[in-house]
VOGU-3710 file (C-alpha; in Angstrom, 3 decimals, decimal comma):
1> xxxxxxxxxx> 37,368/-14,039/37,362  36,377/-11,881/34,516  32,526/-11,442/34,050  30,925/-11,111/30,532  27,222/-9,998/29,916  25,608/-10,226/26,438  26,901/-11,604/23,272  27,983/-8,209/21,902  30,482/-8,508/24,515  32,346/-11,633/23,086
11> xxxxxxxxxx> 34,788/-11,002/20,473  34,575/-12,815/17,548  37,629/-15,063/17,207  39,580/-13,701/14,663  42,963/-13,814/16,627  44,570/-17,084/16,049  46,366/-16,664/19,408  43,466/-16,507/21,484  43,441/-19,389/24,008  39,842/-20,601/23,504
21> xxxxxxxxxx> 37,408/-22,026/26,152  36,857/-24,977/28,128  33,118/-24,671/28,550  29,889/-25,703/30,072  26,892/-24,405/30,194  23,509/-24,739/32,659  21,622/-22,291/35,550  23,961/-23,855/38,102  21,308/-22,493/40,676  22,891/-23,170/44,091
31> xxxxxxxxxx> 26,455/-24,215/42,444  25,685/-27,576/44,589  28,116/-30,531/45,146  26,997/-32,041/41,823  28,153/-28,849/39,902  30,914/-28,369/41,816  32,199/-31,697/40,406  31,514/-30,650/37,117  33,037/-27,263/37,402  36,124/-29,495/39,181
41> xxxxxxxxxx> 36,543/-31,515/36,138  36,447/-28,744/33,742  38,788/-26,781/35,885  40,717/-29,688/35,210  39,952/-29,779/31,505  41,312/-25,758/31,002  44,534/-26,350/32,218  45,488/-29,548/30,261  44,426/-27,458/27,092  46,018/-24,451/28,264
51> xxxxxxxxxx> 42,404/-22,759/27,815  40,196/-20,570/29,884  37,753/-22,405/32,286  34,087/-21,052/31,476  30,555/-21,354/32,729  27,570/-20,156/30,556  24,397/-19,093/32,599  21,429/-17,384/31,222  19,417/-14,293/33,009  16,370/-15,088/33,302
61> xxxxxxxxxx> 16,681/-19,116/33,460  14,573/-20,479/30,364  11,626/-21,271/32,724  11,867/-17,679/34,519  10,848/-16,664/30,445  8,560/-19,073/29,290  7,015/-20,486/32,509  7,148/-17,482/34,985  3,587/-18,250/36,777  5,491/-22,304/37,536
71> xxxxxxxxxx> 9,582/-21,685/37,645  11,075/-22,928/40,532  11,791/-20,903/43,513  15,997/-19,870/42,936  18,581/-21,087/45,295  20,697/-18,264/44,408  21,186/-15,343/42,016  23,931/-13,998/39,822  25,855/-12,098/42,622  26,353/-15,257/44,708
81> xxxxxxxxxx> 26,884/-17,659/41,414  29,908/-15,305/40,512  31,276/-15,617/44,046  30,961/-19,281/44,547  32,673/-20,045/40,933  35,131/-17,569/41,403  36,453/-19,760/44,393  36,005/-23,136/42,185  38,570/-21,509/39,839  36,874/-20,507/36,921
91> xxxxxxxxxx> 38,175/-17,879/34,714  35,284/-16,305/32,953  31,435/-16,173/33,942  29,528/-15,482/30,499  25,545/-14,385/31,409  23,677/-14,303/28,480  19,994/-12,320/27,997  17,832/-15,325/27,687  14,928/-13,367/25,855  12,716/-14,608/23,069
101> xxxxxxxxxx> 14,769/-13,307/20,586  17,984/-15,058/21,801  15,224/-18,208/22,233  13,897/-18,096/18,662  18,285/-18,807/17,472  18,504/-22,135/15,424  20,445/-25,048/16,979  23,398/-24,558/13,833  23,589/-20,447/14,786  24,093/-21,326/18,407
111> xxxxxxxxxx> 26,871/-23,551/17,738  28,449/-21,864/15,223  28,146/-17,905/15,806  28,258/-18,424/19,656  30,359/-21,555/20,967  32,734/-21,653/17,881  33,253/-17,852/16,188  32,856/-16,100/19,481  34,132/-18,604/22,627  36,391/-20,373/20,133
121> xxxxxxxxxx> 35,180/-23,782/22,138  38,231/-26,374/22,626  35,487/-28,527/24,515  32,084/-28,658/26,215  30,628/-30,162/29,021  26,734/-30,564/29,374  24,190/-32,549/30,581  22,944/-35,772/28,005  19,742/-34,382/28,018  21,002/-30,457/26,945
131> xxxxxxxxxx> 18,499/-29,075/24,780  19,206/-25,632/22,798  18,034/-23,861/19,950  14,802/-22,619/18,767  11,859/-24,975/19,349  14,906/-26,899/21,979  15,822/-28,679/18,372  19,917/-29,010/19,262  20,808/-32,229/21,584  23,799/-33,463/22,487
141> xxxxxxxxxx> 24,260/-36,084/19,599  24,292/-32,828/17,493  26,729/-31,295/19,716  28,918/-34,560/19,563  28,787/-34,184/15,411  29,407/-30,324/15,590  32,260/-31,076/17,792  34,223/-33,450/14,623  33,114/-30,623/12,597  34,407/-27,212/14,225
151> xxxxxxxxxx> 37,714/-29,682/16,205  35,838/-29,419/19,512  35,048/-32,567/21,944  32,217/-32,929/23,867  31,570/-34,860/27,086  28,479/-35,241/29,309  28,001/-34,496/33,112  28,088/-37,403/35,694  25,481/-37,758/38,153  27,014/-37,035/41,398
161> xxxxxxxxxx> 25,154/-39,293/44,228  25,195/-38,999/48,170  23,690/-42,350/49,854  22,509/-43,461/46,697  20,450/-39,495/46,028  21,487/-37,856/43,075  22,718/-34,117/44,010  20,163/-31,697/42,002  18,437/-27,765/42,504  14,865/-29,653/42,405
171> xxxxxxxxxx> 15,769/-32,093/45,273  17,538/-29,354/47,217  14,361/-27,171/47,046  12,050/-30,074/47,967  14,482/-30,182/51,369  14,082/-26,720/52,075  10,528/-27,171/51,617  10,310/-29,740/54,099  12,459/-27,410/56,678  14,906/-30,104/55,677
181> xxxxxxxxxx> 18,045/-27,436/56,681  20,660/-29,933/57,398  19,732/-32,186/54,051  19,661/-29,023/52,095  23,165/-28,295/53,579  24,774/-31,676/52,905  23,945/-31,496/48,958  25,053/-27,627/48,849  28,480/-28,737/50,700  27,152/-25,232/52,887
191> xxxxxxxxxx> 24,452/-24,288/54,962  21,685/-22,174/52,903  21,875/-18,901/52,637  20,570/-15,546/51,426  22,729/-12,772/50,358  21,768/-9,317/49,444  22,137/-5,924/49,594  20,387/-3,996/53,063  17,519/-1,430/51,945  15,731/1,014/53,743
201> xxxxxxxxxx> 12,721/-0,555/55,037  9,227/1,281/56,478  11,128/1,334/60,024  8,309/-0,669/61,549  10,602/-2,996/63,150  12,066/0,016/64,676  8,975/1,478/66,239  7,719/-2,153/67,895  11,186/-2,306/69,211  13,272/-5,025/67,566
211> xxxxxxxxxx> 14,685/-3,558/64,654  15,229/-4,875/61,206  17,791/-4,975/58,068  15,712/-5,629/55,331  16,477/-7,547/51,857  14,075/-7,155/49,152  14,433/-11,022/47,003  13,572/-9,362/43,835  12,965/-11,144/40,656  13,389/-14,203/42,426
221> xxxxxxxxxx> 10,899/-16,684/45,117  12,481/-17,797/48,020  12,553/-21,657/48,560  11,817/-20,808/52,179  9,353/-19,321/54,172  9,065/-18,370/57,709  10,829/-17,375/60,966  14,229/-18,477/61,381  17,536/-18,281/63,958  19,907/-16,951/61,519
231> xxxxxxxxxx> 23,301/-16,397/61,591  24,275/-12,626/59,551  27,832/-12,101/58,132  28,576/-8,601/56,832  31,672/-6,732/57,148  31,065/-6,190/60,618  31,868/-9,606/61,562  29,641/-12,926/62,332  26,005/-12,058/64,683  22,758/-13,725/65,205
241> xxxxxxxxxx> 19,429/-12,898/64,639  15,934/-13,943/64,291  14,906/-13,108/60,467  11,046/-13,849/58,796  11,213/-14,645/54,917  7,979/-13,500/53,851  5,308/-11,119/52,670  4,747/-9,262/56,263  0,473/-10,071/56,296  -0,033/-8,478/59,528
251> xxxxxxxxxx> 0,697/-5,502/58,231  -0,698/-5,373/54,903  2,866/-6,638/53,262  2,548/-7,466/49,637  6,271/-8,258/48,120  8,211/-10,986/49,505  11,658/-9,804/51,358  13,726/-11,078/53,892  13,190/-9,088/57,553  16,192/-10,047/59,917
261> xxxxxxxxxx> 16,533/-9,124/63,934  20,318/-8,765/64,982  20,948/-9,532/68,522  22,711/-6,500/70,507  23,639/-4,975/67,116  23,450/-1,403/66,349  25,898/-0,336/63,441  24,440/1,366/60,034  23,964/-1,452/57,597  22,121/0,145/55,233
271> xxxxxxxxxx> 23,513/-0,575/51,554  26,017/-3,156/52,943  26,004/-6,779/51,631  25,283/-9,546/54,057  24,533/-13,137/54,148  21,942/-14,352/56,216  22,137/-17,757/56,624  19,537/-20,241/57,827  20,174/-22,123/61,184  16,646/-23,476/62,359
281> xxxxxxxxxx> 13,056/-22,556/61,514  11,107/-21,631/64,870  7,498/-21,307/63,156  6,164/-20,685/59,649  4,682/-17,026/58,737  1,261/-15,792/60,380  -1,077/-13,003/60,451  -2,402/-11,926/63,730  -4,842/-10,107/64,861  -3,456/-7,186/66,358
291> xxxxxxxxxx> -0,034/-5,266/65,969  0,512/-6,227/70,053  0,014/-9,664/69,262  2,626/-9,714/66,941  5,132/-7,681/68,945  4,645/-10,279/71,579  5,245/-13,305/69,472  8,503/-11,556/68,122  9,288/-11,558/71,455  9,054/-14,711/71,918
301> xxxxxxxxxx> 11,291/-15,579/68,241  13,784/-13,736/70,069  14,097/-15,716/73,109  13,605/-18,651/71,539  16,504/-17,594/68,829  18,877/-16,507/71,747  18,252/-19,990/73,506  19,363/-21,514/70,504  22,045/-19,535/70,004  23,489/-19,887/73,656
311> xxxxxxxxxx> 23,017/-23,579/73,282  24,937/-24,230/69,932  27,641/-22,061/71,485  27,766/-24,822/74,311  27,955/-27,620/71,909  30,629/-25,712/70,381  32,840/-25,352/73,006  32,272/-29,237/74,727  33,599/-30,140/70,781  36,687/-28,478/71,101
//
């Protein structure tokens, strides 16, 4: 799957072989079951038009820009959105700067210099209620009349319901809020995870004797918060951990990262890739009193996380 970032990188269609695009376009945050439908269908779509399959995200999401202080807390970030529609089968990931400038387009030049002279659009899938365009002036209805227009056609995105719940980011978030882990995971099709690159941390972790591989979350807030029994993937194979998503108040922490414990692991992960992914909260995030106070409640995480562990690995094997 080819990945394109920034309009300069799109060549204007003047080659009258080029293929052209099947296209939709949204923050797909999470690439849930209800996108994965979509992405399905226009997977679909591509190959009866003998076009590329494309998804359109923006970096920052619209309310990242305009609404920093109130956007949502990210289910995922670029990295992981690439790999998850990269196995869906799409062809070509387009990220484009959402910045005021790109905001501040008219509804016509966003049609017209992006979907049609650049993507050479065949057909578009969006939401009904897709707004674009300075002051959001461009709707759907004006996609639908572009689309007779420029010869491309336009369909909406079906709701895609579980018991009678309609699949979205906001309703996944509210789950993971609620330490909902197994609802979250039904409506992501996955359990929830974190993936991101391992940093070199303060080694405090080190020095009160359960050491750490430590993810900074960046630009983004975490939906969760807390101590968890994790399970890590990396390239060393599959482990478990304890891990606290958090801002570390004990000891004067300020920026939010994720902290994870690897049982009986002691290979160099620094700068490696892992996913660390969520298998039951023990407790939310505290300050204590005293360093020793907290190295004996980590001590207790970890016995708690191994009796998990040792138990799921029973119910494991009477399944089998």
């Amino acid at each position: 799957m080819h990945l394109t970032r920034g309009i300069h990188n799109l060549r204007i269609n003047d080659d009258k072989n080029r293929r052209g695009c099947v296209l939709t376009i949204g923050n797909f945050d999470g690439v849930h079951l209800g996108h994965q439908q979509v992405i399905l269908a226009l997977v679909e779509k591509a190959k009866k038009l003998d076009c590329e399959a494309a998804v359109l995200v923006f970096e920052p999401q619209p309310q990242e820009l305009f609404s920093p202080e109130t956007a949502p807390a990210r289910l995922c970030r670029l990295r992981d959105k690439y790999a998850l529609l990269k196995k869906l089968g799409i062809d070509r990931l387009i990220c484009i700067n959402f910045n005021k400038k790109f905001a501040s387009l008219s509804a016509e030049t966003f049609i017209e210099e992006l979907l049609v002279k650049r993507l050479a659009i065949k057909h578009l899938i969006v939401g009904d209620d897709f707004h674009f365009g300075k002051n959001r002036q461009g709707d759907f209805s004006m996609l639908k009349t572009a689309g007779k227009k420029f010869d491309f056609s336009v369909t909406d995105t079906a709701s895609h319901k579980l018991a009678g719940c309609r699949v979205s980011s906001t309703a996944i978030r509210q789950l993971l809020e609620k330490d909902d882990l197994d609802g979250a995971k039904v409506m992501l099709g996955r359990p929830y995870s974190i993936i991101g690159k391992v940093f070199h941390g303060d080694k405090r972790g080190r020095e009160m004797g359960f050491p750490t591989a430590n993810i900074r979350l960046k630009r983004r807030v975490s939906p969760v918060s807390g101590v968890y029994v994790v399970q890590v993937n990396s390239q060393f194979g599959q482990h478990f951990g304890v891990a606290n998503v958090g801002s570390r108040p004990t000891v004067a922490g300020i920026r939010q990262q994720l902290e994870v414990h690897i049982f009986d692991f002691d290979n160099n992960l620094y700068g490696a890739v892992i996913e660390v992914v969520m298998l039951k909260k023990l407790r939310s995030e505290q300050k204590f009193s005293s360093l020793a106070e907290l190295i004996q409640q980590i001590a207790i995480d970890t016995e708690q996380g191994r009796t998990y562990v040792q138990n799921l690995a029973q119910i494991q094997d009477n399944t089998k």
